[in-house]
C-alpha positions in Angstrom: 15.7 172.7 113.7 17.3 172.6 117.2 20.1 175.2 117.4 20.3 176.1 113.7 20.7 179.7 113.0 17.6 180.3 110.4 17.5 183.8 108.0 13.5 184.1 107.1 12.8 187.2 104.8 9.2 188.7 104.8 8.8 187.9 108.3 5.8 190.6 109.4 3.6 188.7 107.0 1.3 186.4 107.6 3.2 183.1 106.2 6.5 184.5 107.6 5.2 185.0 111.1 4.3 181.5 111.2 7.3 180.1 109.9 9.6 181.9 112.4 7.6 181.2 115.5 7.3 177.5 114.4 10.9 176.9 113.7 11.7 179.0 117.3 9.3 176.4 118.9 11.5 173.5 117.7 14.9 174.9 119.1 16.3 177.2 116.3 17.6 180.8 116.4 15.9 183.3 114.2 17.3 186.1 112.8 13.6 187.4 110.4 14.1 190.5 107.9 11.5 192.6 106.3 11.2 195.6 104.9 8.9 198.0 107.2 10.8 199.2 110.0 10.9 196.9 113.1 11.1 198.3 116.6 9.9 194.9 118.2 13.4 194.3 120.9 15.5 191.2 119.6 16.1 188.7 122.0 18.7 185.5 122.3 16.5 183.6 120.6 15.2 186.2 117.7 17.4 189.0 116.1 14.9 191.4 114.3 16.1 193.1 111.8 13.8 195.7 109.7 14.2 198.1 107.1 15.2 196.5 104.3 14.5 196.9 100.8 15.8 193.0 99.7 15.5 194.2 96.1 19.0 196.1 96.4 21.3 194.0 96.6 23.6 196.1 99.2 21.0 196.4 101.3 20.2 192.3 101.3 24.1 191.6 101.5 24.3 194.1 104.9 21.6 192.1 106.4 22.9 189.1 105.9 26.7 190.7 107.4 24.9 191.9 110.3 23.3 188.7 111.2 26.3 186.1 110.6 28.3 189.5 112.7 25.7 188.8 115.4 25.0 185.1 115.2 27.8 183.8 114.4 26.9 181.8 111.0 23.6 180.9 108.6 22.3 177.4 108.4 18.7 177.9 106.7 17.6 181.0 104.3 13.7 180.3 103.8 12.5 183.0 101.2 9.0 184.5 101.9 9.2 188.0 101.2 7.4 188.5 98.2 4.0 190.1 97.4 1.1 189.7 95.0 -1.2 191.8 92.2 -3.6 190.9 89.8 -3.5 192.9 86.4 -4.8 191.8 83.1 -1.6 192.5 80.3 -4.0 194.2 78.4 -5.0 196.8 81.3 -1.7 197.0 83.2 1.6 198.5 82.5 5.0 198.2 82.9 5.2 199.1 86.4 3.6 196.2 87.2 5.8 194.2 85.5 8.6 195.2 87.1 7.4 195.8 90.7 6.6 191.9 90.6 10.3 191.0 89.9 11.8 192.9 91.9 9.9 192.0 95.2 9.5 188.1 94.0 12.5 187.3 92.1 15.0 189.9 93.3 14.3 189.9 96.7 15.3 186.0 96.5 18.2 186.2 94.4 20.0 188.9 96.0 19.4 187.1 99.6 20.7 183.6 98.7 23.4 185.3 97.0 24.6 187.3 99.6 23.9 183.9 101.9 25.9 181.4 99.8 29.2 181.4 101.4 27.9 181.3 104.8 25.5 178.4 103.8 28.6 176.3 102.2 30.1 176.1 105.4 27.2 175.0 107.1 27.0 171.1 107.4 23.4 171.2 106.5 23.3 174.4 104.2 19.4 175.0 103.3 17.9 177.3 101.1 14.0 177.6 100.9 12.2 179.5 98.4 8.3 180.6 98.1 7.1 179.7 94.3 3.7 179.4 93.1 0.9 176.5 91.7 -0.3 179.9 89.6 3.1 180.2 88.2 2.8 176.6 86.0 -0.4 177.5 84.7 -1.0 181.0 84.7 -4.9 182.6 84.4 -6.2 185.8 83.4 -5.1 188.6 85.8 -2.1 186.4 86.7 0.7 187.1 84.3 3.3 189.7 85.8 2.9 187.9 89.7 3.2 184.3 87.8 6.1 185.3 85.8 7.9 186.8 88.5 7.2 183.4 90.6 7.8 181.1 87.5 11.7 182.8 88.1 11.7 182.2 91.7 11.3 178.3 90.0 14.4 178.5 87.6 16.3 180.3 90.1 15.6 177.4 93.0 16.6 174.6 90.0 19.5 176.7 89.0 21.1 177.2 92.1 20.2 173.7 93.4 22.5 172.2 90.3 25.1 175.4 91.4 25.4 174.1 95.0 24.8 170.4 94.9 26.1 168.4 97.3 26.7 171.6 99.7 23.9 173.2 99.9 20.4 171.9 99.0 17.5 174.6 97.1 14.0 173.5 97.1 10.8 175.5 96.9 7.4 175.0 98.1 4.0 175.8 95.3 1.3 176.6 97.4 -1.9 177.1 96.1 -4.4 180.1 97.8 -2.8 180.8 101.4 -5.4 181.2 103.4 -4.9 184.2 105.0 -7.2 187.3 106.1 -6.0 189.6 103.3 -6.8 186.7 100.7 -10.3 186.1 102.8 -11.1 190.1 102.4 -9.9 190.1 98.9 -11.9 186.8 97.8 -14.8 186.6 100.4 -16.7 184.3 98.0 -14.1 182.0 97.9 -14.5 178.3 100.1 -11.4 179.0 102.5 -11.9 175.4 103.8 -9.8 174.7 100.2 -7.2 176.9 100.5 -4.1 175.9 102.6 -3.6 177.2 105.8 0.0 179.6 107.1 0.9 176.4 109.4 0.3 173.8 106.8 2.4 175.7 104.3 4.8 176.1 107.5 5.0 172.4 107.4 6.7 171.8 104.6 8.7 174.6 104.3 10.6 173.6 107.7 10.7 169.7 106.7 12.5 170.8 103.7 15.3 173.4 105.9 15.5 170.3 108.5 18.1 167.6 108.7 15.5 164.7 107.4 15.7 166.3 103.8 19.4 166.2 103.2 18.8 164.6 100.1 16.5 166.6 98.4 17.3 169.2 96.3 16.1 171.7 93.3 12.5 170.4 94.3 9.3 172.1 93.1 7.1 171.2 96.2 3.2 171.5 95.4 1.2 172.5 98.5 -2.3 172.4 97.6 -4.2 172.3 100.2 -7.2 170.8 99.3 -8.5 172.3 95.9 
């Protein structure tokens, strides 16, 4: 990752946290984006941008302006912002529906969209986009988050076959992240299973780096070890 300029969306969280400071450790510049409000101070290394609702597309197309206006240009977009509920269809509601595409599938699309260009003229353009193991076989509960996810899928093929041979789209399928929100929410659970933040962090850097130049429109499982 040394001196690539790498975009990583849903950065406060957990997953996105550990992304950026990994791919800082091994020499890139990060510009993260999220949608709370981010008064941390940016620095040479990391341009913080916060604030932004990724599911309006003006909104994810300024960001992306303001960081190419700052930085110069966009090697990597890694796609983590995203969020999670579980609803039965015969219980829920619409809302649900909806809320689920717009922060999983929307938040993605408008980003790389906005990101395309800058990526093309990158000699190693890399997208990176968070799917989902519970989007290829979806359980009770799971149906407006894993149909939201099972988009993020077609999306990373679809833009994969859009770009190829400028700019590669893969996504990583992780299985249970094993974070503290999903250890509150599932305290029964055996974390030991679940895959951990830098694991996860892993792949998703392996497949924005150099070494991976020829894969693309890649449906990654990370399963940690259920």
């Amino acid at each position: 990752m040394q001196k690539k300029i790498v975009v990583i969306t849903g950065a406060a969280g957990a997953l996105g946290r550990v992304v950026a400071d990994r791919a800082l450790n091994e020499g890139a510049t990060v510009a993260v984006i999220d949608h709370g409000r981010n008064d941390a101070p940016s620095t040479p290394q990391r341009l913080q941008i916060g604030g932004v609702d990724l599911s309006a597309a003006p909104q994810a197309s300024k960001a992306i302006d303001d960081i190419v206006a700052q930085l110069g240009r966009i090697d990597v977009l890694i796609n983590i912002a995203g969020a999670f509920k579980f609803e039965t269809i015969a219980d829920g509601n619409d809302e649900s529906w909806e809320t689920m595409h717009r922060l999983n599938l929307l938040t993605a699309l408008n980003t790389s969209r906005a990101a395309i260009p800058h990526l093309v003229k990158s000699n190693a353009g890399r997208i990176v986009n968070i799917g989902a193991l519970g989007a290829l076989e979806a359980g009770s509960g799971m149906g407006p988050y894993a149909a939201s996810k099972a988009g993020v899928h077609k999306l990373t093929e679809s833009l994969a076959a859009e770009l190829k041979g400028r700019v590669t789209v893969n996504a990583v399928l992780p299985s249970t992240i094993d974070t503290l929100a999903n250890r509150r929410d599932m305290p029964n659970a055996d974390f030991a299973k679940w895959v951990t933040p830098d694991e996860l962090a892993s792949v998703i850097l392996f497949l924005a780096s150099d070494a991976a130049s020829a894969i693309t429109g890649a449906l990654v499982p990370v399963r940690g070890r259920v």
